[in-house]
C-alpha positions in Angstrom: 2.6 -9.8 -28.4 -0.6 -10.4 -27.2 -3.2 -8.4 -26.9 -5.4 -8.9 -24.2 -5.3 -11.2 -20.9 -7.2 -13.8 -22.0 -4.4 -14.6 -24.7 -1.3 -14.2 -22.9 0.6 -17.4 -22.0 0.3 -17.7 -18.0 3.0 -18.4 -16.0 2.5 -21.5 -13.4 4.1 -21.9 -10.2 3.7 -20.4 -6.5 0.1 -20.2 -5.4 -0.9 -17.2 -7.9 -1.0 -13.6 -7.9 -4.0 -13.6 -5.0 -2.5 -15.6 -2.5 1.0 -15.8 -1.4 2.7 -18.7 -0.4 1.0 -19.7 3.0 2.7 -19.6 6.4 3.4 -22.4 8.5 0.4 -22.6 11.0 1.5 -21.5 14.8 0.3 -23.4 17.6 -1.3 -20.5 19.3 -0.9 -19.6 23.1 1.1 -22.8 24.0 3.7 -21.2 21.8 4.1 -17.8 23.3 6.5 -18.6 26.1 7.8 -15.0 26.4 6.6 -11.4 25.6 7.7 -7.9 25.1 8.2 -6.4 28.6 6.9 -3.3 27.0 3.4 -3.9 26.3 1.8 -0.6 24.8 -1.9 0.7 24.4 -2.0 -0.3 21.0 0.0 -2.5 18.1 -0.6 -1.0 14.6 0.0 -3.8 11.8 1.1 -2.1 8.2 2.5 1.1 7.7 1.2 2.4 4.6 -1.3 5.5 4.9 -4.2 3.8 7.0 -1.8 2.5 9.4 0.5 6.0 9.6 -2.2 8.0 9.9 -4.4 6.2 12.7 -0.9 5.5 14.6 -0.5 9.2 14.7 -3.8 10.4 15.2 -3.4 7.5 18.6 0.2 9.2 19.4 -0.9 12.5 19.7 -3.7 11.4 21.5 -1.3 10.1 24.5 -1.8 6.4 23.9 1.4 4.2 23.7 1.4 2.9 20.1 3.8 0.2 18.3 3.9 0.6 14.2 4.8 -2.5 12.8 5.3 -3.1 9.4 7.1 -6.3 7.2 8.7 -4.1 4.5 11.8 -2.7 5.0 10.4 1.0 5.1 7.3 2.7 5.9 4.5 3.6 3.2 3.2 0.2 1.3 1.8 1.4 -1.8 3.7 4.9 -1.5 6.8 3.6 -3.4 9.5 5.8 -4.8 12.5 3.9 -6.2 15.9 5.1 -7.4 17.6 3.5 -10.7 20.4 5.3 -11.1 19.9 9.4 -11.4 15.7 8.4 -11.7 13.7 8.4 -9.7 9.9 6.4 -9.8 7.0 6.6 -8.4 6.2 2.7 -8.9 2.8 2.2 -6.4 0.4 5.2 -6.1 0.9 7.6 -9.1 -0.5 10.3 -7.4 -4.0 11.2 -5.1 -6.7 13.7 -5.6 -9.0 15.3 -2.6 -12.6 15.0 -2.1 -13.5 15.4 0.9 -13.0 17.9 3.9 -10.9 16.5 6.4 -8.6 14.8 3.9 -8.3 18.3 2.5 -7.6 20.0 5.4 -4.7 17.3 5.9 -3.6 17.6 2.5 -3.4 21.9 3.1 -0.8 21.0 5.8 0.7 18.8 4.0 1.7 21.8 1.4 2.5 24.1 4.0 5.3 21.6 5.0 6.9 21.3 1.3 6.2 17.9 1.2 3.0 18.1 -1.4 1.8 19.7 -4.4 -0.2 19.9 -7.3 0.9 17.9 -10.4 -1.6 18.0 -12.6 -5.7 18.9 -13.3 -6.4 16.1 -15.7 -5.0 13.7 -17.9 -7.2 14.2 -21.2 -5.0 17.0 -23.2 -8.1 17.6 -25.2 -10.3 18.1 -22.2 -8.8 18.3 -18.6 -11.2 18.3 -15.6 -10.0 20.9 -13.6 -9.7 18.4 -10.7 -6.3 18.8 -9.0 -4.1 15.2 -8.7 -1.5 16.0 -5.9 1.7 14.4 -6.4 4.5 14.2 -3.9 7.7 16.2 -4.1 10.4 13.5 -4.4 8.1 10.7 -4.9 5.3 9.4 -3.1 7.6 7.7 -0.1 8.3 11.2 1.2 4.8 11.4 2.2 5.3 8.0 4.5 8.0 9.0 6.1 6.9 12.5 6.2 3.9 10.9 8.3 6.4 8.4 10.0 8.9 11.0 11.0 5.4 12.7 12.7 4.5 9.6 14.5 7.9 8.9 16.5 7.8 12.6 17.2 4.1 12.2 19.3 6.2 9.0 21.0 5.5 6.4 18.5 7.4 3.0 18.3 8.3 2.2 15.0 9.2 -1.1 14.1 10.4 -2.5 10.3 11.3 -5.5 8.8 9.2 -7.7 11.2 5.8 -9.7 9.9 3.2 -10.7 12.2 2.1 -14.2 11.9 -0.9 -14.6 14.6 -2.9 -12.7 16.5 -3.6 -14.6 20.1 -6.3 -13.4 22.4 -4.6 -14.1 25.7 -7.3 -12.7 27.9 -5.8 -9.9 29.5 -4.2 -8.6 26.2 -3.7 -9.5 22.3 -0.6 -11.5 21.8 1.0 -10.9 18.3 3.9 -13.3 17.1 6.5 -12.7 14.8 7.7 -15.3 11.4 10.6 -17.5 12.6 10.4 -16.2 16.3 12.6 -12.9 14.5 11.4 -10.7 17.5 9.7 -11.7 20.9 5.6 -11.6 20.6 4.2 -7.9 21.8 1.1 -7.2 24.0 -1.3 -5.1 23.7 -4.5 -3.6 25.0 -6.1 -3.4 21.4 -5.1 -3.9 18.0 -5.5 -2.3 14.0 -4.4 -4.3 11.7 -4.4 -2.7 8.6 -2.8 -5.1 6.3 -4.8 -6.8 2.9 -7.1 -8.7 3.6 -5.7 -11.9 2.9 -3.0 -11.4 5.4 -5.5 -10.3 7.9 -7.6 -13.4 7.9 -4.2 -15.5 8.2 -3.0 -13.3 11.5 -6.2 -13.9 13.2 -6.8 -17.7 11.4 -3.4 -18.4 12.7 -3.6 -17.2 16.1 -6.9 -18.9 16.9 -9.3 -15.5 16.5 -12.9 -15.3 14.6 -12.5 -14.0 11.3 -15.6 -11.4 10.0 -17.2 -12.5 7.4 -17.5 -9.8 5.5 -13.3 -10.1 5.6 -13.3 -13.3 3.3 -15.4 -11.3 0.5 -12.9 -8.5 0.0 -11.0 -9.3 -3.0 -8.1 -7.1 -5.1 -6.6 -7.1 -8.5 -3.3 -7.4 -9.2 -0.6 -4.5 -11.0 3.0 -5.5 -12.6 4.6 -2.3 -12.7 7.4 -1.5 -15.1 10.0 1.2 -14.4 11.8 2.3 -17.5 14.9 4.6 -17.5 15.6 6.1 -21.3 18.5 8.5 -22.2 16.0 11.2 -24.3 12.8 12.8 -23.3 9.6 10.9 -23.6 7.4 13.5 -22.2 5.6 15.0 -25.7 4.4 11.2 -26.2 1.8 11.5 -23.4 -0.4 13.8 -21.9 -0.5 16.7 -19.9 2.1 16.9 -16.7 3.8 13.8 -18.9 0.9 11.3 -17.7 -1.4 8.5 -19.9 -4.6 7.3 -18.1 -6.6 5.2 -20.1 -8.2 2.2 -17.6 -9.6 0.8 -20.9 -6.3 0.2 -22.3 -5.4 -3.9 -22.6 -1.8 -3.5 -21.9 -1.1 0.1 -20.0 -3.6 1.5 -18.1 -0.9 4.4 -16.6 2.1 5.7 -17.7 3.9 8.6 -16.1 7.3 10.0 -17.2 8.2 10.7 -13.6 10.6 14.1 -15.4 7.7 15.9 -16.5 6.1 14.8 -13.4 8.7 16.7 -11.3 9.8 14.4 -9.0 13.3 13.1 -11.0 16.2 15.0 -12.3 16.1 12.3 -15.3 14.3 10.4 -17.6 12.3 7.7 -16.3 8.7 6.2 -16.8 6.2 4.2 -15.2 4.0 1.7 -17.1 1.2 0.5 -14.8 0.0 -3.5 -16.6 -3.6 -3.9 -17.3 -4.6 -5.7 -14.1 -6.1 -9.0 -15.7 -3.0 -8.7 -18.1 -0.9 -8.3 -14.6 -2.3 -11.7 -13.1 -1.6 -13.6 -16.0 1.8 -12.7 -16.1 2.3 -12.3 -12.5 4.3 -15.4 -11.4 6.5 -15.5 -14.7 10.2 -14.6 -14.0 10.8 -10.3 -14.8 12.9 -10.8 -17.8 9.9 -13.0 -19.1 7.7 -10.4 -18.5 9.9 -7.5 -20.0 10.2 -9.8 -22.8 6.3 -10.2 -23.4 6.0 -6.6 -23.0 8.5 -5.3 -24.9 6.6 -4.6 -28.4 4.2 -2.4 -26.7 7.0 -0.4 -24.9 8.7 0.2 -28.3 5.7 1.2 -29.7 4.5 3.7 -26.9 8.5 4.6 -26.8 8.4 5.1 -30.5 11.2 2.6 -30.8 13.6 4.8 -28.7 15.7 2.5 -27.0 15.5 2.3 -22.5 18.9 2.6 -20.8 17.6 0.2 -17.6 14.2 -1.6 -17.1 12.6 -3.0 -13.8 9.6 -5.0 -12.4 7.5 -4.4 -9.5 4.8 -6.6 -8.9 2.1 -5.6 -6.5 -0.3 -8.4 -5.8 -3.0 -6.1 -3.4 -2.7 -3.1 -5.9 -5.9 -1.9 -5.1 -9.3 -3.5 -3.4 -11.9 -4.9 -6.2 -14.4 -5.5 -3.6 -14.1 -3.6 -1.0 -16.3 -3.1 2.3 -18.8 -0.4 2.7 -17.5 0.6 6.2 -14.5 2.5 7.3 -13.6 -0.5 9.3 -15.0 -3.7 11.0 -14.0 -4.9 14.5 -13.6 -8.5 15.1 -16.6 -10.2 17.5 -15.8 -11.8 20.6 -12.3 -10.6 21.6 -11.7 -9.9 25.0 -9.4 -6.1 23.4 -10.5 -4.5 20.6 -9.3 -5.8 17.0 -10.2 -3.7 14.2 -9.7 -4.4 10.7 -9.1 -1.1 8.4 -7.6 0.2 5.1 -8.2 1.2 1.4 -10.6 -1.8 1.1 -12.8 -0.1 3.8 -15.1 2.5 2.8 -13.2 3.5 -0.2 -10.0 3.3 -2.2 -7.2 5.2 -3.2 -4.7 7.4 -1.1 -8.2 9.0 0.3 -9.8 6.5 1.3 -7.0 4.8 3.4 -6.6 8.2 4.7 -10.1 8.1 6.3 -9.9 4.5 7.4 -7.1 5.2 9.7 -8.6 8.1 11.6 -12.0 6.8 11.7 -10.5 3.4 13.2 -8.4 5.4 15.6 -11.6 7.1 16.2 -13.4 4.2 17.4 -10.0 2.7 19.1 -10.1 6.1 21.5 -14.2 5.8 22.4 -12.7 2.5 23.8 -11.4 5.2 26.5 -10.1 3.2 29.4 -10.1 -0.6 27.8 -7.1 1.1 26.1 
């Protein structure tokens, strides 16, 4: 097994871990023949916490918003997956609170049942003190608990659909769908909070500038292994059943998602190195699981796993990110913006605060919306 990135065989194939396959390219407004007869005030791309929150925060403010999102349910990197009587946490492990408003959020939040705290540090020896919240029934709750908000305030939700171009058609921004799969929306403004990557295709695609700054925001990459076993694992790591050690060449999380509180059975969560993660990222799972296995049995103790999975995440988290909450793209005739946990800090927080200060700046657009 080896035993950092630089020795671990890579897999070949596909286009890498930071850039999926690319789209075919669409030929902009001659191509938008028809649109939604239901044009709203504004289209939210990605539903993960940037783009629930600042479609709420736009709901409640009376604007008509669309939430549009390719997976097939709401929350991105808030991932909760069941393997038989498990359940894992396989994206975000858990979020901490630094600032005022995210805590005042985060309060409510508790009040409903939907939050609370898991742990105050990982060290045994020496725990901070610092609270990390964890979701009661996995991190997903959260997203729908947030998505279940937004159709209450008159939100349009809308899954399962990818936007492939973002058209400036004068008197609105046209968005377009892969393989025609739904008919192209209007709208007075857009937020697109998608990675980066996918952002620069949408507006490359549709014929819009792309900011600069856009092209320099880069992300490493996580494999995530979700491990079922038939006997407790939980006195092998730390406090609240939790390992974080980002120096660590092969696991740089592990959560036993039991101890945790959020599963009636045993099941763990390895989080790959990242540099580890791309090097492996395009090799088939059972490759992977192979490669990896040594260092589960020896973090397992040899104790044997009933079920084993692999989730890969290729925008696990931004490595250089953007010093503003958002940026708005120059020259459209609507307002663009550009937002999420690659703007003005990471983490469940920092998406958090991208959303509401882009919604922010989508509402001082006052009557262009």
């Amino acid at each position: 097994m080896p035993n950092s990135a630089e020795d671990s065989p890579k897999c070949f194939g596909g286009s890498g871990p930071g850039r999926p396959p690319a789209l075919p390219r669409a030929s902009a407004i001659a191509t938008v023949s028809a649109v939604s007869s239901d044009g709203v005030d504004v289209l939210v791309v990605g539903a993960g916490m940037t783009g629930l929150t600042a479609g709420l925060a736009l709901a409640e403010a009376g604007k008509s918003v669309r939430l549009v999102d390719k997976g097939r349910s709401v929350g991105g990197r808030l991932a909760t997956r069941r393997i038989g009587k498990a359940t894992l946490d396989h994206g975000a492990q858990f979020f901490t609170v630094r600032s005022t408003e995210f805590s005042h959020a985060v309060r409510m939040w508790e009040t409903d049942g939907v939050v609370s705290v898991w742990t105050n540090g990982f060290d045994a020896e020496d725990p901070d003190g610092h609270p990390r919240y964890k979701t009661i029934g996995g991190m997903a709750r959260l997203a729908k608990h947030l998505a279940a908000a937004f159709v209450q305030a008159g939100g349009d939700l809308v899954v399962n659909q990818r936007v492939h171009s973002l058209i400036d058609a004068g008197g609105s921004i046209t968005a377009t769908y892969d393989a025609a799969t739904r008919i192209p929306d209007e709208a007075q403004a857009v937020l697109v909070t998608a990675p980066a990557p996918q952002c620069i295709e949408m507006l490359e695609y549709g014929g819009m500038p792309v900011p600069d700054p856009v092209r320099l925001i880069t992300y490493h990459t996580v494999i995530a292994l979700l491990v079922v076993t038939e006997t407790d694992p939980a006195a092998r790591l730390g406090p609240g059943g939790a390992l974080q050690q980002p120096l660590d060449p092969m696991f740089t999380f592990i959560a036993d998602n039991r101890a945790k509180g959020i599963s009636d059975h045993f099941g763990l969560t390895f989080h790959t190195e990242p540099a580890l993660s791309a090097a492996l990222f395009n090799c088939p799972d059972q490759e992977i699981v192979n490669r990896l296995t040594p260092e589960l049995h020896r973090v397992l103790g040899g104790q044997p796993w009933k079920e084993i999975q692999v989730k890969k995440w290729r925008y696990a988290g931004p490595r250089n990110g953007h010093p503003d909450r958002f940026l708005a793209v120059d020259g459209a005739s609507h307002p663009v913006i550009l937002a999420g946990d690659a703007f003005g800090g990471a983490r469940v927080e920092g998406a958090f605060l991208s959303g509401r200060r882009a919604a922010e700046e989508l509402l001082n657009h006052g009557a262009k919306i």
